[in-house]
Structure formats: C-alpha cells, structure tokens
N, C-alpha and C positions, 0 to 999 in steps of 0.2 A: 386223247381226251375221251372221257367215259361222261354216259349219262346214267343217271338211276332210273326205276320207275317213275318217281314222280317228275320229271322234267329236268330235275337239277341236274349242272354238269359239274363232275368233278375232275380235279387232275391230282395227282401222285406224283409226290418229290421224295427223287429219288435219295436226296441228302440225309431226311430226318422224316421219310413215311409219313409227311403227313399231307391227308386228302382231303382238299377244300370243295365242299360242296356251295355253289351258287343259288341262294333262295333269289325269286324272281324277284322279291321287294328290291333286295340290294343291287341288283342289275336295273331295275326301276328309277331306283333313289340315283345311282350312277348317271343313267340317259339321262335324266331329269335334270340334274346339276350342272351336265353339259350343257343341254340344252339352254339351260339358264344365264349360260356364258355368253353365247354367242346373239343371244334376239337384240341386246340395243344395236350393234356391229349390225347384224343384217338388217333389221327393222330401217336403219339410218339410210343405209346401201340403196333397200327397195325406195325409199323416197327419193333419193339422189337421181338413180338413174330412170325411175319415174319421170322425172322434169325434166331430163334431159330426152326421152322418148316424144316427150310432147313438144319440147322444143326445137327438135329435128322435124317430124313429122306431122306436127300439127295442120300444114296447108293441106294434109294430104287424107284428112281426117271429118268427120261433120263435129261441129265445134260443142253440141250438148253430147252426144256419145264420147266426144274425148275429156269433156269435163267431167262427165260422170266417171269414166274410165277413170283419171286422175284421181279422184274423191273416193272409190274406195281402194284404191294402194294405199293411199296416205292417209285415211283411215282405219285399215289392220294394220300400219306400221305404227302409228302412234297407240292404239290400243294398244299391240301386245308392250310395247316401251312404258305403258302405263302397267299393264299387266303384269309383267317384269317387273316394276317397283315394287308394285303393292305384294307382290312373293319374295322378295328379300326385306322389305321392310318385316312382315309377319311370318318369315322364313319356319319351318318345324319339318325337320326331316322324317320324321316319323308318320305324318300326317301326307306323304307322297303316297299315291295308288295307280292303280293302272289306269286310271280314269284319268288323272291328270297329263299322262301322255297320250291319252284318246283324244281328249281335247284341243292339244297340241299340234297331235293331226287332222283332225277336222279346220284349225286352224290353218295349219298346209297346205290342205287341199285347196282350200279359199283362198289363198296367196297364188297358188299354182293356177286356179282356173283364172285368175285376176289375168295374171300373166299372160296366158293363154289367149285372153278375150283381144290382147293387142292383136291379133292378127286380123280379127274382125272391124277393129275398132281401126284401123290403121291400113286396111290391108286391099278394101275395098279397089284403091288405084290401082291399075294396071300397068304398074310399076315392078320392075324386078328388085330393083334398087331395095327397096321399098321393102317388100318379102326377105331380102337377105339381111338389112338391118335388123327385122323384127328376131329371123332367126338368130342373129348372131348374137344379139341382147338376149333371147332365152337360152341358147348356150351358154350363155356365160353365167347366169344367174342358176341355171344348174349346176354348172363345173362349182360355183361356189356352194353351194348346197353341199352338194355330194362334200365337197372338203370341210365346212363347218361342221355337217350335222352327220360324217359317218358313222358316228354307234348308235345312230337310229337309221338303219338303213327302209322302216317304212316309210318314214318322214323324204327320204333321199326317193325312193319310189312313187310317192306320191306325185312330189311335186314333179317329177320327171314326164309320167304320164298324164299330169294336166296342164304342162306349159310349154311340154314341145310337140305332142300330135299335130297340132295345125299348122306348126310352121315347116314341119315336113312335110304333110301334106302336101300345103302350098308348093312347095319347094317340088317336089318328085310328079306334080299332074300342073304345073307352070306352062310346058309346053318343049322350052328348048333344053338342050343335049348338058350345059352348062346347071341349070337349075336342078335338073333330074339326078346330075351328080351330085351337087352340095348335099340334095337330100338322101343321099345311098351314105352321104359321109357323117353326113347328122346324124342317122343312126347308127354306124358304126361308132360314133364318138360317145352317143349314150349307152350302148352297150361297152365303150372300157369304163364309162365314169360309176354304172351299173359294177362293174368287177372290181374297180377300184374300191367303193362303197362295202362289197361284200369280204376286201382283204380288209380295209380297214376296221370294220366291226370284230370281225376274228381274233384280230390284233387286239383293241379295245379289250375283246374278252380277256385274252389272255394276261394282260395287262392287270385287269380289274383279279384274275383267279391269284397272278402273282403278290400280287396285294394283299388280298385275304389274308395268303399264307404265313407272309411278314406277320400279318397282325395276331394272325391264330400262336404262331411261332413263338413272339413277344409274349401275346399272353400265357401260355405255358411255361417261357423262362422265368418269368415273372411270379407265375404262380408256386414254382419248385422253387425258387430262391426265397419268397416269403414261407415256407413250409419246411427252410434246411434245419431250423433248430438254433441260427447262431447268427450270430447279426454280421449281413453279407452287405459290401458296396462295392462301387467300382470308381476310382478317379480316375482323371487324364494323366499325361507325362508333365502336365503343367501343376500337380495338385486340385484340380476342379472336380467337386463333386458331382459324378454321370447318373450313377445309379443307385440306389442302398435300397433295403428290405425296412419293414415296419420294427423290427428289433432295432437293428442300426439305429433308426433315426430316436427311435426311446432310448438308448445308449448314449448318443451322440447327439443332442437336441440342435447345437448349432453346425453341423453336419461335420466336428473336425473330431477327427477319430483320436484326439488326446496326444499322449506322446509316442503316440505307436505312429505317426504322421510325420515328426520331425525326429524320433531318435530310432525307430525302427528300420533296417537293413530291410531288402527285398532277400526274401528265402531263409528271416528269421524270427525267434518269437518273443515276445514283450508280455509280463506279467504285468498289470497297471490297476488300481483303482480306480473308482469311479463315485461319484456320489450318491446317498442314499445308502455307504457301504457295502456296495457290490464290486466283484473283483471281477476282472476279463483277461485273456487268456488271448494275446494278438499275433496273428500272421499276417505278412504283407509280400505278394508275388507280384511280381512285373509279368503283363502279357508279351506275346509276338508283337504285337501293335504298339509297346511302348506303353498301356496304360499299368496300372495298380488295382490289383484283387488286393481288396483288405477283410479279413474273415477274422471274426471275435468270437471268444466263446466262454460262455458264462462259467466260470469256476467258483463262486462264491460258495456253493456249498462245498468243495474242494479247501475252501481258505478255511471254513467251520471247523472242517472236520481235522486239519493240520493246528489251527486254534486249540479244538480240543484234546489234541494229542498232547502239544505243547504244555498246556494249564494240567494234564495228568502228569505227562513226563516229573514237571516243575512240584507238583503233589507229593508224588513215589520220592523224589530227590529229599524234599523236607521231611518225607516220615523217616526215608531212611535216617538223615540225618539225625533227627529225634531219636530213631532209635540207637541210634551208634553213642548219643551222647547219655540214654538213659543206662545202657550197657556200664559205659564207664563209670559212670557213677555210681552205680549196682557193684564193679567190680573194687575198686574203693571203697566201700562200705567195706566189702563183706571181707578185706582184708585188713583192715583196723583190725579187730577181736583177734586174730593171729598175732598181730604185732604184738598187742598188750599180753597175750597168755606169756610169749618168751621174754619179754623184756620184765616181770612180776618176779619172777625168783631171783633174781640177780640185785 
C-alpha cells in the first residue's frame, strides 16, 4: 500500500495497472454508511441491557442517581434511533463530511462516559460481586463496539477509554489477589479488542480500495466499449441481454439483436437490415463462461456504394446493348445499297 502527498492511499493491480486512489470524502461517505447500519441494533442493545443493570443492581445503588443514570442511556439511545431515521429518511450521500463523524464521536464519547458512570453510580457497595458485574457489562459492550463499529476505529477508542477505566480501576486497587487479576486481564482483553479493531479497519480499507477498482475497471470497459465504433453487447448462455453500448441499443431498440440472435452460428457472420434502411454487418462469439459477444458493424455506406456499383454495372450493360443494336442496324443499312447496285444489271 502506497500513500501520496496528500493523504490518499493508493494500491496497484497488478492485473490491469490500475491505481485507486482513496479521497477522504469516500472513506467518509463508507464509515458513515456503516455506522448508519448498526445505531438502531446497538441504540436497542444499550436500552436492554441498561434495565437489566438496574434490575440486578438497583438495591445496591441510591435510587435518584440510578434513575438518573437510566434516563440518560435511554435517552442517547432513543435520540440517535431518532436521529438514524431522520438521515435515511432525508438520506444525500453527497452532503456526508467529516463533521458528521465528529458528531458521531462526540456522540460516543457520551455513550461511553454513560457507561463508565455505572461504576460510580453502582459501585459505591463494597461488594466484589458487584465491581465484576459492572466490569463484565462494559466488556462486553466494548467487545460489541469494537465488532460493530470496526472501520471507525476512533469511535472503538473512544468508547473503550471512557467505559472501562473505572472498572479496572476498581478491579486492580479492590484489595484482593483475585480482583487485581480480572483487572491485569481486562486490560489485556482491551488491548486484543484494540488489535482486533486495528486488523479490521485495514481489512475494511482494503475492501473499500478493492471496490473502487471494480468500479474504476467497469467504468473504463464501459467507456472503450461505447467508443468501439460498432454496436457492442453481451448476452447470457440463456439469450438475456447483460450488457450493450449506446449503438447497440439505437440498432436494437427492443434489445434483440434481429436475426443475427436466432440464425446466427457463434464464430460466424450475418449481413441483415435494419430499419430506417440501414444495413449491419454481425458477429456472434461465445465466451470461456458460456456468454455471447455480439458485435455489429455499420455497412450501410458499403451497401451505397455496392448499390451504386450495381445501377452502373446495370447502365454500362444497357448502353452497350444499345450500342450493339445501333451497330446492326447501321450495318443493314449500309448493305442495302450494295445489294441493289448488283442486283440493277441483271
């Protein structure tokens, strides 16, 4: 993987040389889309397991700090679920900027400190129990982070570092031999979900450059096939029409390529009319894969100019003829008067 000066990364295929360069919008508009999949699925999640925090741990809790605690979970879970609508209802991909995944994060961060706060909000008891549920609910709501949202891996950083600091904490200055462990292993577990996060965005990337390439690829075949000269298509082994050029389809308005489709051999060619009195000129190749290259090529001025060969030919035939008969009858004349000179003495 190559980057250029200005940030973009490209790569080089080695098949057909060609080098996709990644503008930020389009890795933007990509996070973004993602992102956009997964908030009802989590948004739903953080409410679930919300009530169920408080319905475990609620005796162990003062009853306005847990209510408040619960009211703003399920309050940035039903906004962004609102939030979420109202950007596919009025969806414009074009109108994505890096502002919109600021947002996003800042959003995060708010969900993660949410998280975070059960330790306080919860945590007061001097209960072990108590601290390992807390931690083990924000493991897990990480492990799902990191797995939903890894091609934003700030979004996976974020929340990481504002929803499990305090529970390691807790966990590693608790006191006993058992506690100190979880928290040596809590972090360890965020450091692979941290590595997992950083293979998956890589992946993601290369994913999104593969992409491109198809689409740059397409557009180029696409582009030389409307630019051959000759109305180009492609069918299945079934007869369906896959692909054709702007000729083609002016040739062939209901997309069937005439009799070049039902009496045409693969590997031979068909002289046919057309309407409007234009003449085409057809080839029909079967690919490796079974489909039909069908290639037409305009000969009309080819039929003109055999036309006009013809209407001469047909010309030159009638003067000669004319002349062959003016001949005779010239040579007739001019042998009467011989006739009569020898036949007068007699």
């Amino acid at each position: 993987m190559n980057k250029n000066k200005k940030g973009h990364s490209a790569l080089g295929s080695e098949a057909d040389d060609i080098k996709v360069f990644m503008p930020r919008r389009i890795v933007r508009r990509a996070q973004f889309l993602h992102l956009l999949q997964f908030i009802p699925i989590m948004s739903i999640m953080n409410i679930v397991v919300a009530i169920v925090v408080l319905g475990v741990l609620y005796p162990h809790a003062n009853p306005l700090y847990a209510s408040l605690w619960i009211s703003v979970i399920i309050g940035l879970s039903l906004f962004s679920l609102w939030k979420a609508y109202q950007i596919r209802r009025y969806f414009n991909p074009e109108a994505i900027q890096g502002r919109s995944l600021r947002a996003s994060l800042i959003f995060t961060i708010m969900m993660g400190l949410s998280w975070g706060a059960a330790e306080l909000v919860f945590g007061f008891a001097d209960n072990e129990n108590v601290h390992i549920f807390i931690a083990f609910i924000a493991i897990g709501l990480t492990a799902g982070v990191v797995t939903s949202l890894s091609p934003l891996p700030r979004h996976c950083l974020a929340f990481s570092l504002t929803a499990m600091p305090l529970s390691v904490l807790c966990m590693l200055y608790h006191g006993s031999r058992e506690g100190f462990a979880m928290g040596l292993l809590l972090i360890v577990f965020v450091l692979v979900l941290a590595y997992i996060a950083f293979r998956s965005f890589h992946a993601f990337m290369e994913a999104l450059r593969d992409k491109q390439a198809l689409q740059m690829a397409h557009m180029r075949i696409r582009d030389a096939i409307e630019n051959t000269g000759e109305a180009f298509a492609i069918f299945s082994a079934e007869g369906e029409l896959q692909l054709a050029n702007r000729m083609f389809r002016d040739f062939f308005p209901d997309g069937n390529a005439g009799n070049a489709g039902a009496n045409l051999e693969p590997g031979h060619q068909l002289v046919q009319p057309l309407a409007g009195g234009r003449w085409v000129q057809s080839t029909l190749r079967r690919t490796s894969s079974g489909e039909l290259v069908s290639v037409h090529a305009d000969i009309t001025h080819l039929k003109q100019q055999e036309q006009e060969l013809i209407e001469a030919r047909k010309q030159a035939e009638s003067a000669n003829q004319a002349k062959s008969q003016f001949l005779s009858v010239m040579s007739m004349n001019c042998a009467r008067p011989s006739i009569r000179s020898s036949v007068l003495p007699n």
